[in-house]
C-alpha positions in Angstrom: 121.4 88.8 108.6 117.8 86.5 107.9 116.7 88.2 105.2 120.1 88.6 103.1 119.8 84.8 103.2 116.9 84.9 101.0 116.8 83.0 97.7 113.4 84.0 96.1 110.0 85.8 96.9 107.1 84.2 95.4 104.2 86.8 95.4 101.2 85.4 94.6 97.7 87.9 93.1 100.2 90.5 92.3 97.8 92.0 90.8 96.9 93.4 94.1 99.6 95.8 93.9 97.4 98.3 92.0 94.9 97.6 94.8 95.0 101.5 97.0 95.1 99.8 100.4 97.1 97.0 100.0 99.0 97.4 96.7 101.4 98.6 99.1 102.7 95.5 100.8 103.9 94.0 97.2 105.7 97.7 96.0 108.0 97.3 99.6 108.4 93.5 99.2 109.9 93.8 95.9 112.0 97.5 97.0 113.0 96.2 100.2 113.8 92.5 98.6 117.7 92.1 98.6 119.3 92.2 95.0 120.5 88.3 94.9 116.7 87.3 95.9 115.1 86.4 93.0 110.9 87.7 92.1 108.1 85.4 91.4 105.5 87.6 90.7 101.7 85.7 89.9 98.8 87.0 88.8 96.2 85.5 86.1 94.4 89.2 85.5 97.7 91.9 85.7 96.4 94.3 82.5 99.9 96.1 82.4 102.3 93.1 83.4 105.1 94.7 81.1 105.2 98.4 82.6 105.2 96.3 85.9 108.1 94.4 83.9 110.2 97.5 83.7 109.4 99.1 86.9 110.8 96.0 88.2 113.9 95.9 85.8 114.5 99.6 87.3 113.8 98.9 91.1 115.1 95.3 91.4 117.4 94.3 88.1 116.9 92.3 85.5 113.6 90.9 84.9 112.0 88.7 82.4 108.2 88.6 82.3 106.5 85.4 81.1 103.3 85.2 79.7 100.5 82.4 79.0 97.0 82.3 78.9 97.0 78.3 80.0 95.6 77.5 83.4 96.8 74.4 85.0 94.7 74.3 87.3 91.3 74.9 86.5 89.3 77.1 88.5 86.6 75.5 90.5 84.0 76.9 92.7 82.3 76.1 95.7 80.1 77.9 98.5 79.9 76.9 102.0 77.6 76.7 104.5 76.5 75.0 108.0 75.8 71.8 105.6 79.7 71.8 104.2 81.1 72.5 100.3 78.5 72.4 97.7 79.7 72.5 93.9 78.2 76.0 92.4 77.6 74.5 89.6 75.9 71.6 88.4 79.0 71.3 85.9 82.5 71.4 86.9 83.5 72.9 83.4 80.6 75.7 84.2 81.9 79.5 85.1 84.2 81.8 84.5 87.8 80.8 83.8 86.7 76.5 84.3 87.5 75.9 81.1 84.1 74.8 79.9 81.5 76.9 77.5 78.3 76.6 79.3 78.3 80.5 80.4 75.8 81.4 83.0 73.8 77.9 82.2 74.5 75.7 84.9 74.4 77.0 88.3 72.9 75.1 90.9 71.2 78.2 92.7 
């Protein structure tokens, strides 16, 4: 009755579900998922997004996979201690995926 009701399932790292212990979870979530629901299925790192597309297609119904290599939201990153959040980086554009080209220049530690 509750779950028949629902409209979509937003699963966010799918990536995860190549992951052996918990890769799990997102395979039942989309098999047990009813038909009408619809799939949201994030990841910024998925290597093999369109056999996932098909597996999906097969499993669920029709799917359409969209692709794009622009972040909205930048990644930041941050450590914390007993002091609070400190910046990693002297440069908010610094690190991996920020968006910026300073490489491995720029850390604060």
């Amino acid at each position: 009755r509750g779950i028949g009701r629902v409209g979509v399932v937003i699963l966010d790292e799918f990536h995860y579900m190549s992951d052996r212990s918990r890769g799990t979870v997102w395979e039942e979530c989309c098999i047990l998922s009813p038909p009408s629901a619809k799939l949201v299925a994030l990841s910024a790192t998925m290597a093999n997004a369109p056999k996932v597309t098909q597996w999906l297609d097969a499993i669920h119904g029709p799917t359409t996979l969209v692709e794009t290599s622009f972040r909205p939201v930048p990644l930041r990153y941050w450590y914390a201690d007993d002091l609070g959040l400190e910046g990693l980086f002297s440069d908010a554009g610094a690190g991996p995926g920020a968006g910026g080209r300073h490489g491995p220049k720029g850390w604060k530690l």
